[in-house]
N, C-alpha and C positions, 0 to 999 in steps of 0.2 A: 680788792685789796683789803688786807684786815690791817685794821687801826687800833694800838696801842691806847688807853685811857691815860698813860702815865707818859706817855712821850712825848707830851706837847708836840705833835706834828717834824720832831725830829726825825733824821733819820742815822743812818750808818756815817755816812760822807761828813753829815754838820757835825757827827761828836768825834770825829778824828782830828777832823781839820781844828777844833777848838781844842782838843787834846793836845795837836803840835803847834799850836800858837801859843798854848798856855806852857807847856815845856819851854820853848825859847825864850818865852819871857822869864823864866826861872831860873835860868838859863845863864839871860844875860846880867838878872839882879845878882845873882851869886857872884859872877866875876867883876862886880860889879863893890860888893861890899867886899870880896877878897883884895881886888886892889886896892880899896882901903886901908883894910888892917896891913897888905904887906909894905907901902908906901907911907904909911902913917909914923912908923916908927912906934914910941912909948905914947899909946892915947890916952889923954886925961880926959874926965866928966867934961871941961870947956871944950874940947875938941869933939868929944863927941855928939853933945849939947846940938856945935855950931853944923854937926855933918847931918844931926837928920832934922835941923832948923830949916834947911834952903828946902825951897820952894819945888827943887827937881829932886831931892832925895825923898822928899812926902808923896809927892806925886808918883814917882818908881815906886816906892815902898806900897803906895795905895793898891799899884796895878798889881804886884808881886803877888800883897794878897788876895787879890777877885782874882788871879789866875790860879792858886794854889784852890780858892775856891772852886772852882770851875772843873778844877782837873779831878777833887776830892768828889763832886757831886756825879761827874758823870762816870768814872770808875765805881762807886759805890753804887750807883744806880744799877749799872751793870751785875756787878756783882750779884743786887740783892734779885735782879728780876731773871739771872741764871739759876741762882741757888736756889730763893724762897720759893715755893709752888704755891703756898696758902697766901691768898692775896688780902688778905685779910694781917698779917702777919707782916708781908712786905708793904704794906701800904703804912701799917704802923714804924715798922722802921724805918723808911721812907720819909716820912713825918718826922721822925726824932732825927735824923741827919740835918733835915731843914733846919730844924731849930736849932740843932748845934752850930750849923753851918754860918747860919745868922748871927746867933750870940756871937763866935769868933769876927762876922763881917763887922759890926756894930760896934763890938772891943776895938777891935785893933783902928777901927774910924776914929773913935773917943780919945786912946790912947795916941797916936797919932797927930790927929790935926788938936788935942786940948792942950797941947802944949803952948 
């Protein structure tokens, strides 16, 4: 069997099954902040303050993003290891995905829980 250097020992099955985990979870945050806004009526700064103050909307909101994460790295991966042939090429963008991937994990952590 030929081994992938870039797949962490993944295979087909692990990146579906985390693709439709990470969909549902986006899933259910969306219907999630739409109940929100449609049950909220006129939101002010304090209301909205108090909604992503609690403890389960930081939490949801955490997961929303390491799933949007997840779903963002393993489509792109795909992508780059269909498209790019020069592995020299895909390994650099590859790399830059990471680090964007990161910057936005690390943001949205800071922004989040420094409140």
């Amino acid at each position: 069997m030929v081994k992938h250097v870039s797949s962490f020992g993944r295979n087909g099955v692990h990146d579906f099954l985390l693709i439709r985990a990470s969909a549902i979870i986006m899933t259910l945050y969306t219907i999630y902040i739409v109940a929100f806004f449609m049950f909220s009526g006129d939101i002010s700064y304090l209301e909205w303050t108090q909604f992503f103050g609690g403890t389960f909307t930081k939490v949801f909101t955490m997961l929303a993003l390491v799933s949007v994460l997840i779903h963002a790295w393993i489509g792109l991966w795909q992508v780059l290891t269909d498209y790019i042939k020069c592995a020299k090429l895909r390994g650099g963008l590859q790399l830059g995905v990471i680090a964007v991937l990161f910057g936005y994990l690390f943001s949205g952590l800071f922004i989040l829980w420094g409140v």
